[in-house]
N, CA, C and O of each residue as an XYZ file, in Angstrom:
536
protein
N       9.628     14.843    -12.252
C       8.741     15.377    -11.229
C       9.586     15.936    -10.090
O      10.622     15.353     -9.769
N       9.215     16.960     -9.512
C       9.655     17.722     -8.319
C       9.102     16.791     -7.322
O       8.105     16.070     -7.351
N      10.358     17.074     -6.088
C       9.997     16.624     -4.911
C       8.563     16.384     -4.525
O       8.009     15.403     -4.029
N       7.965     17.998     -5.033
C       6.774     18.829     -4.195
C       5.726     18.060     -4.822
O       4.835     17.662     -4.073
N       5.636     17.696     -6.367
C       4.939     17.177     -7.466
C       4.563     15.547     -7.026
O       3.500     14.949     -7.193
N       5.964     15.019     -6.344
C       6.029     13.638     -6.008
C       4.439     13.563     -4.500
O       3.345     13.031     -4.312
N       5.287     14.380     -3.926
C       4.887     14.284     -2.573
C       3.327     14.350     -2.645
O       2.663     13.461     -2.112
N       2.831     15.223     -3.192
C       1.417     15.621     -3.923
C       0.692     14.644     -4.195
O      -0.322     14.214     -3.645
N       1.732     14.028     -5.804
C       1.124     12.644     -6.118
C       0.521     11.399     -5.313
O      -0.647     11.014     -5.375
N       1.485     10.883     -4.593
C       1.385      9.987     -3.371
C      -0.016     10.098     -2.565
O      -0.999      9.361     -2.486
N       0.335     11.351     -2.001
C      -0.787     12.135     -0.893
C      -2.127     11.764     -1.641
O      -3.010     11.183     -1.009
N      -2.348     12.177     -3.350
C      -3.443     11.897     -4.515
C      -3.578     10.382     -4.360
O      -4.717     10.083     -4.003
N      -2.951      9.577     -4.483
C      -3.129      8.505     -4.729
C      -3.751      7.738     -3.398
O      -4.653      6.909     -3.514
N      -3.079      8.162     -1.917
C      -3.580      7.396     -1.015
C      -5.052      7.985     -0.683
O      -5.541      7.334      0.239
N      -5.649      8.696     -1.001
C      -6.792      9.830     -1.251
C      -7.292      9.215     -2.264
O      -8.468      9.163     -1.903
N      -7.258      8.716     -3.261
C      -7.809      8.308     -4.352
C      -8.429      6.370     -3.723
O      -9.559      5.898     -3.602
N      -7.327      5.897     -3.529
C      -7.599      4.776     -3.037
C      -8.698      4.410     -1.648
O      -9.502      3.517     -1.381
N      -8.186      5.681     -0.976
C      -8.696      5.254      0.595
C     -10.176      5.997      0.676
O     -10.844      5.923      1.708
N     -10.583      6.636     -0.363
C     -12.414      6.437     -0.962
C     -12.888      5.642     -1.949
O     -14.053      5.370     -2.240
N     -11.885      5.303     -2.426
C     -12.869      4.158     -3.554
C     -12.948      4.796     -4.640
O     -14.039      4.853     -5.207
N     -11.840      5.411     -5.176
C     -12.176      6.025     -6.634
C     -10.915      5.298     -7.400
O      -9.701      5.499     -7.359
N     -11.699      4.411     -8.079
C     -10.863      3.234     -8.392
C      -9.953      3.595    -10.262
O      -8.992      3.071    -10.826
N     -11.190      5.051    -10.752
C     -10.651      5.318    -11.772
C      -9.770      6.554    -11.508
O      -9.078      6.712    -12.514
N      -9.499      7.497    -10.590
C      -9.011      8.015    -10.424
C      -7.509      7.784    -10.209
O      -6.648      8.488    -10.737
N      -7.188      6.463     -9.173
C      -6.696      5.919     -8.962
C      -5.741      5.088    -10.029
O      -4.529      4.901     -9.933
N      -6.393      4.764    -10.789
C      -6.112      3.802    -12.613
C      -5.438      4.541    -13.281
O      -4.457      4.144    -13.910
N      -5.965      6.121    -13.262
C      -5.363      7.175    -13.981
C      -3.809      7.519    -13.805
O      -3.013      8.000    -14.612
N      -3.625      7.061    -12.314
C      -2.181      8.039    -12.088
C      -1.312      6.197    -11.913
O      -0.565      6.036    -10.948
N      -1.481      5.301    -12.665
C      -0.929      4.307    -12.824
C      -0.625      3.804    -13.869
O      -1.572      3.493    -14.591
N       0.719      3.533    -14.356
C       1.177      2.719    -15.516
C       0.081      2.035    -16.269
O      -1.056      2.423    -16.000
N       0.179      1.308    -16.956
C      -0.235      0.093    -17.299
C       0.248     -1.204    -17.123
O      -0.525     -2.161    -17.080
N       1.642     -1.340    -17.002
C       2.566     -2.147    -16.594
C       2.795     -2.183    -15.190
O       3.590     -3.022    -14.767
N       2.119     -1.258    -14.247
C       2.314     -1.715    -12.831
C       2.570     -2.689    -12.193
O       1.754     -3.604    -12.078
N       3.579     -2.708    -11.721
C       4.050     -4.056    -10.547
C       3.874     -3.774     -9.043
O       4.460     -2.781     -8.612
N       3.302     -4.354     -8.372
C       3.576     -4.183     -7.010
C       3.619     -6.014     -6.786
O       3.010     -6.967     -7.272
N       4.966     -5.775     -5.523
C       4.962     -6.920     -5.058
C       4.760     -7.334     -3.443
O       5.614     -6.686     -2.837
N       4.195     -7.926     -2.747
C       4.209     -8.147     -1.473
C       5.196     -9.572     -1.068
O       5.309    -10.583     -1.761
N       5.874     -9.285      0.317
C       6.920    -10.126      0.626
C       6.408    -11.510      0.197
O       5.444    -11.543     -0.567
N       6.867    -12.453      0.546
C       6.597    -14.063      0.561
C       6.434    -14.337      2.363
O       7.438    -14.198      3.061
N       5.247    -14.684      2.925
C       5.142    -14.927      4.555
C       3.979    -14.203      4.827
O       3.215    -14.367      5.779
N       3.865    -12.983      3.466
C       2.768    -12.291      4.031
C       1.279    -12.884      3.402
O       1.306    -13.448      2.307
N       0.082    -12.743      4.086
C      -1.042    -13.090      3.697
C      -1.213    -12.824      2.473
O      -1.631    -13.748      1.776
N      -0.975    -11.628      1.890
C      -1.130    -11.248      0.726
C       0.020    -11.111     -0.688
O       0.025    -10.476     -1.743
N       1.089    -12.259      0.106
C       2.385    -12.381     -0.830
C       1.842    -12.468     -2.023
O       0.717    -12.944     -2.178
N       2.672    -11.958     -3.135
C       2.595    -12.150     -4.430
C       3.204    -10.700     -5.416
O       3.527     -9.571     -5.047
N       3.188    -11.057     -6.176
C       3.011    -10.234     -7.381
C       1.810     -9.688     -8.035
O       1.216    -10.603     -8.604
N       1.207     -8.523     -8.178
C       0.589     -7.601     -8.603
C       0.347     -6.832    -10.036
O       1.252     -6.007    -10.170
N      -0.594     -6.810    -11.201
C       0.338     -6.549    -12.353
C      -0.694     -6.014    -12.485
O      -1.723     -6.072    -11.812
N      -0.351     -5.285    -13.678
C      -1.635     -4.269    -14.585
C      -1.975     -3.250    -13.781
O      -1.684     -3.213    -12.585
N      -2.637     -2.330    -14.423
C      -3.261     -1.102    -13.984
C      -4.321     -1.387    -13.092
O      -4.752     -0.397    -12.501
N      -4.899     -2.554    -12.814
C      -5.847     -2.639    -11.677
C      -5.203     -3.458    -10.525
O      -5.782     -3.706     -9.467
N      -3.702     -3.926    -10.903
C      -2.855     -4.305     -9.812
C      -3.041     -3.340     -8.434
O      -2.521     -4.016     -7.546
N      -3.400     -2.423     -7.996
C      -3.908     -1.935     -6.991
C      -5.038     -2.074     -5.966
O      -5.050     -2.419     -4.785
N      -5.931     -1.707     -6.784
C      -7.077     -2.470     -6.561
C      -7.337     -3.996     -6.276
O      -8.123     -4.280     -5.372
N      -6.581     -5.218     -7.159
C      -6.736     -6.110     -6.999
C      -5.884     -6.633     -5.410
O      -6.046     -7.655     -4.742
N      -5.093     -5.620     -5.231
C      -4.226     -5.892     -3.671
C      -5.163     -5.711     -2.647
O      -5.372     -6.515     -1.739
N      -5.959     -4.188     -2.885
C      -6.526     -3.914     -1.881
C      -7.759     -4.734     -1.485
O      -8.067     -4.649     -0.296
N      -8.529     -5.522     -2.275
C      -9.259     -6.624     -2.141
C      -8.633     -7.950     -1.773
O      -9.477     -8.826     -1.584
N      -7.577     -8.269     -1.646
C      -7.044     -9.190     -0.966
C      -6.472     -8.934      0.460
O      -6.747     -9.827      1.261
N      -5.656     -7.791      0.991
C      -5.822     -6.671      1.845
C      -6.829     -7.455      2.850
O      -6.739     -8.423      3.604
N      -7.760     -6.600      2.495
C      -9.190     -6.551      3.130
C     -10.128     -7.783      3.148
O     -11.041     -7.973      3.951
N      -9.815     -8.448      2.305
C      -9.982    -10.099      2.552
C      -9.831    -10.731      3.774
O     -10.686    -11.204      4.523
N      -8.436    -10.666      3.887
C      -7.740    -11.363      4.949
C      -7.508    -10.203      6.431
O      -7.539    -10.866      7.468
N      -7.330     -8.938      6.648
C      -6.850     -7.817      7.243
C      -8.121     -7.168      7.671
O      -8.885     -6.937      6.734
N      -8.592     -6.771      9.013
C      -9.052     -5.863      9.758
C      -8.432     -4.324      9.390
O      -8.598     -3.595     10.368
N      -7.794     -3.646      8.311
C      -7.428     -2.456      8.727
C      -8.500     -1.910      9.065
O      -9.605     -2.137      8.572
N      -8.175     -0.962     10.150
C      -9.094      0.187     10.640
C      -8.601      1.274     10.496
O      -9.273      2.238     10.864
N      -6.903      1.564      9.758
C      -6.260      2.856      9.601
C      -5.345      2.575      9.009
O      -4.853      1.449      8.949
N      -4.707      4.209      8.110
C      -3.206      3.887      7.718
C      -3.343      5.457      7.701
O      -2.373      6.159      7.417
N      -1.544      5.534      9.477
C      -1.293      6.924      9.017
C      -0.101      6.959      8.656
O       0.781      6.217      9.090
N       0.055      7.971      7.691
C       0.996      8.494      6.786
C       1.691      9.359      7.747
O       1.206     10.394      8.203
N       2.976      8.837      8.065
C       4.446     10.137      8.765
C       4.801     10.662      7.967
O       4.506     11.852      7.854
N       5.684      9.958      6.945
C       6.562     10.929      6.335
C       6.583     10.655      4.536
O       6.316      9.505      4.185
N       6.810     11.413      3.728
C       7.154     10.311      2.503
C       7.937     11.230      1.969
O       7.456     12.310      1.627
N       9.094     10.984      1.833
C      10.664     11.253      1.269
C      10.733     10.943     -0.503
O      10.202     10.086     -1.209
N      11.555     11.967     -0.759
C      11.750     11.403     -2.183
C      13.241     11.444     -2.892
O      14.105     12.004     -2.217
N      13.660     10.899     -4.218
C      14.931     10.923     -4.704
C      14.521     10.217     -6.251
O      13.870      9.209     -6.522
N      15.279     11.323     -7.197
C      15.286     11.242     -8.469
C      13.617     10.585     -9.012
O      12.692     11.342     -9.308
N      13.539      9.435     -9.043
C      11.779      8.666     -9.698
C      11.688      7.679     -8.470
O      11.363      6.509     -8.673
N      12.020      8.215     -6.967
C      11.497      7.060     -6.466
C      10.680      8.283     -4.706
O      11.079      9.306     -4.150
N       9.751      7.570     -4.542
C       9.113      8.194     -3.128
C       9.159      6.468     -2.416
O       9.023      5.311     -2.815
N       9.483      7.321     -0.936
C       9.038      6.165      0.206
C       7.923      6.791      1.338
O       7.834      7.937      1.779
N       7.444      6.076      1.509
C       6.565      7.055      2.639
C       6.514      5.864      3.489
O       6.479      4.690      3.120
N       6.515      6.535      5.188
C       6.154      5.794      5.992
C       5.285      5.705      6.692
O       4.751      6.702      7.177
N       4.776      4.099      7.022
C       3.340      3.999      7.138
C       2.946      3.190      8.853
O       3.702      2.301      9.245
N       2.072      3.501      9.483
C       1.824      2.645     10.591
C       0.485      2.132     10.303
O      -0.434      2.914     10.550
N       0.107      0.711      9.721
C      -1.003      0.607      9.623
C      -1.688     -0.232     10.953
O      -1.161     -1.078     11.675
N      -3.309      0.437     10.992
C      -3.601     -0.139     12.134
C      -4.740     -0.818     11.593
O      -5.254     -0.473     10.529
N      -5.340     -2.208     12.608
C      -6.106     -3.420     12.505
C      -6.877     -3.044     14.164
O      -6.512     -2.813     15.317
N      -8.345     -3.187     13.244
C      -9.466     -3.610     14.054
C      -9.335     -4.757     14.693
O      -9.312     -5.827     14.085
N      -9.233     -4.662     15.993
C      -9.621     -6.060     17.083
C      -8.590     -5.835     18.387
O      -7.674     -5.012     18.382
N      -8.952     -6.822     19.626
C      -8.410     -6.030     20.663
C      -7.163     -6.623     20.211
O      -6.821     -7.393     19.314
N      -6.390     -5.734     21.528
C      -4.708     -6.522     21.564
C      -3.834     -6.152     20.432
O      -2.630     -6.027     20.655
N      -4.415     -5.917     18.949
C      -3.617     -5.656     17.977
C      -2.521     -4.835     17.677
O      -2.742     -3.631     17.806
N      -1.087     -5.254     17.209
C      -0.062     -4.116     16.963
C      -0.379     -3.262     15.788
O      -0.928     -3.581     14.734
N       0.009     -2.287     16.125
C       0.158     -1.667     14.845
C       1.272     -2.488     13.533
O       2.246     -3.126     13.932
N       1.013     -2.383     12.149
C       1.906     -3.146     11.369
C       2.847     -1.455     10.743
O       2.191     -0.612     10.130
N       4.304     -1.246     11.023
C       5.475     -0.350     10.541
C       5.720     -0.635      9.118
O       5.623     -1.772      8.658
N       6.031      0.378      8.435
C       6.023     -0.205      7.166
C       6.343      0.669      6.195
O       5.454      1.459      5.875
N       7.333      0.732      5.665
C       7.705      1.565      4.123
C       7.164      1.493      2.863
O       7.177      0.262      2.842
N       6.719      1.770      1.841
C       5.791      1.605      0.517
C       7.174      2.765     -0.081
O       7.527      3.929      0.109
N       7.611      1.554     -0.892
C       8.726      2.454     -2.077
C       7.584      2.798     -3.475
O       7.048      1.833     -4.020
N       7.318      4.078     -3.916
C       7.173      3.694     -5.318
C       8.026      4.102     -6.540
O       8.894      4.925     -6.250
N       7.999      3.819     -7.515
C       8.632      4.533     -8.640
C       7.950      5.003     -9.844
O       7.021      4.444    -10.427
N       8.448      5.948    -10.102
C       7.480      6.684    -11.204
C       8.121      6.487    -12.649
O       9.348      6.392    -12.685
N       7.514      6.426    -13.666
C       8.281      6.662    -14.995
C       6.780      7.694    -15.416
O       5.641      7.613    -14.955
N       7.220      8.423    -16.223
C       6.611      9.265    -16.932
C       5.231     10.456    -16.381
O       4.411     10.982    -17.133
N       5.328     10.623    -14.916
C       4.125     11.165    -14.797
C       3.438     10.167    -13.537
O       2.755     10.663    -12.641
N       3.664      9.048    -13.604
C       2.680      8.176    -13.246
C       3.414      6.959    -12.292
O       4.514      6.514    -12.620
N       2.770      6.522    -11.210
C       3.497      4.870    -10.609
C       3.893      3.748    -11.968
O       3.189      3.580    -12.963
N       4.856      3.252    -11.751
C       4.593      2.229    -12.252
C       5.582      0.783    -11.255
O       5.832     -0.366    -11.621
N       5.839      1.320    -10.276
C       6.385      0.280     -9.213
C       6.030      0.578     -7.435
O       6.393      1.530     -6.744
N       5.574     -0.079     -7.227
C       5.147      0.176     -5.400
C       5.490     -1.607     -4.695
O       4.838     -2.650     -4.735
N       6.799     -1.240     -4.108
C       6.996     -2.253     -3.205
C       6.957     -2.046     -1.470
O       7.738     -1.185     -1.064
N       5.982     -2.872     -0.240
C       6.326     -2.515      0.647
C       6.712     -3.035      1.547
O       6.382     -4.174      1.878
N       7.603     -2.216      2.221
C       9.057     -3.133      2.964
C       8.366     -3.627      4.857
O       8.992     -2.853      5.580
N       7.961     -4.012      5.260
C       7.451     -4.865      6.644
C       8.542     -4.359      7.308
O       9.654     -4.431      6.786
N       8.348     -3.752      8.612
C       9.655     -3.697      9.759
C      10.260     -5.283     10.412
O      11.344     -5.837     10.596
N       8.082     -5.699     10.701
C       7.935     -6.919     11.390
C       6.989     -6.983     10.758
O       6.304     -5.985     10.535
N       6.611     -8.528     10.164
C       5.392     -9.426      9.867
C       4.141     -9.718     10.648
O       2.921     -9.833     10.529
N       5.513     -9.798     11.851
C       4.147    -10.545     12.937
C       2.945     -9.772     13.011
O       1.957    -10.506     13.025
N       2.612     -8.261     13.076
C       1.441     -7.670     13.496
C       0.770     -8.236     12.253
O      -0.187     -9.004     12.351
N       1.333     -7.812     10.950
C       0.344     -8.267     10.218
C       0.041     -9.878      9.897
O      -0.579    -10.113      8.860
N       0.339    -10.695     10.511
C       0.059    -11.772     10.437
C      -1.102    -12.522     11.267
O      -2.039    -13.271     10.993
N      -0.434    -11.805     12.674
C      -1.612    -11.745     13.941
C      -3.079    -11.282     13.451
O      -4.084    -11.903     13.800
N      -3.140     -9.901     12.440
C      -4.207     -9.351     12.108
C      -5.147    -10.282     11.455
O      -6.376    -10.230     11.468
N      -4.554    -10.945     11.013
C      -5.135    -12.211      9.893
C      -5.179    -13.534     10.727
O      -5.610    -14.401      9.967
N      -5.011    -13.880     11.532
C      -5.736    -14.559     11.917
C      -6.516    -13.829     13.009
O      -7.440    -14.573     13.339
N      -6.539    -12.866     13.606
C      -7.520    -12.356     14.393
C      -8.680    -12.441     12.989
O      -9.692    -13.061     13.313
N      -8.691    -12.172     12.211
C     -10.102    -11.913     10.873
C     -10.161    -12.895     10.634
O     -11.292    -13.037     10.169
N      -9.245    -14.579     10.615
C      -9.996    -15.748     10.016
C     -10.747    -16.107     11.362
O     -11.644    -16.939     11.225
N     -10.548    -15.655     12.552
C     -11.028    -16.470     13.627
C     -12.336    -16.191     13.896
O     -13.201    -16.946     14.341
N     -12.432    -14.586     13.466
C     -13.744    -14.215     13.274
C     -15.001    -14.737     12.544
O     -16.169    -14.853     12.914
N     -14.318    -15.035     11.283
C     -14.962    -15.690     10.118
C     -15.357    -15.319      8.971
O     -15.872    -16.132      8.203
């Protein structure tokens, strides 16, 4: 895939996800998909299968107020894109959470998305601002 092809993809995918088109979304994913989230974070773990996406973003949103995610930049090299992300959380006082999302492609398609935390704390704060709520 070309830079331009990568960059596209990504852009498709956070577009695919951030309406709810969950098969659209399925489509431009492995089957073997891994995504992993740190260990500290609410949503630590490992991620697998082709609905490994989906199944994040319902845990996500479980625990997390997002009210936004904007996209700066997303860079690419040989099968891998990073894009950088500022995600933002509903409630007062809240930081924004900084944040890199590596993915890697084999054949056309994701089949690895890891994302790198600058700092935890916002997103940690976010989560308990949402358990306190209830």
């Amino acid at each position: 895939m070309t830079h331009d092809e990568i960059v596209q993809f990504v852009d498709d995918l956070y577009a695919a996800t951030g309406s709810g088109d969950w098969e659209r979304a399925n489509a431009m994913l492995t089957e073997d998909l891994v995504i992993t989230e740190a260990a500290g974070l609410p949503m630590a773990g490992t991620y697998t299968g082709q609905n490994a996406l989906h199944d994040l973003f319902i845990d996500v949103f479980a625990t997390l107020n997002v009210s936004g995610l904007e996209r700066i930049q997303t860079v690419t090299g040989g099968d891998y894109a990073v894009t950088i992300l500022k995600m933002q959380f509903a409630g007062e006082g809240l930081e924004d959470a900084e944040l890199c999302e590596v993915f890697r492609f084999r054949d056309g398609k994701c089949c690895e998305i890891k994302p790198y935390y600058f700092d935890p704390a916002p997103v940690l704060a976010a989560a308990k601002h949402k358990q306190a709520e209830g």
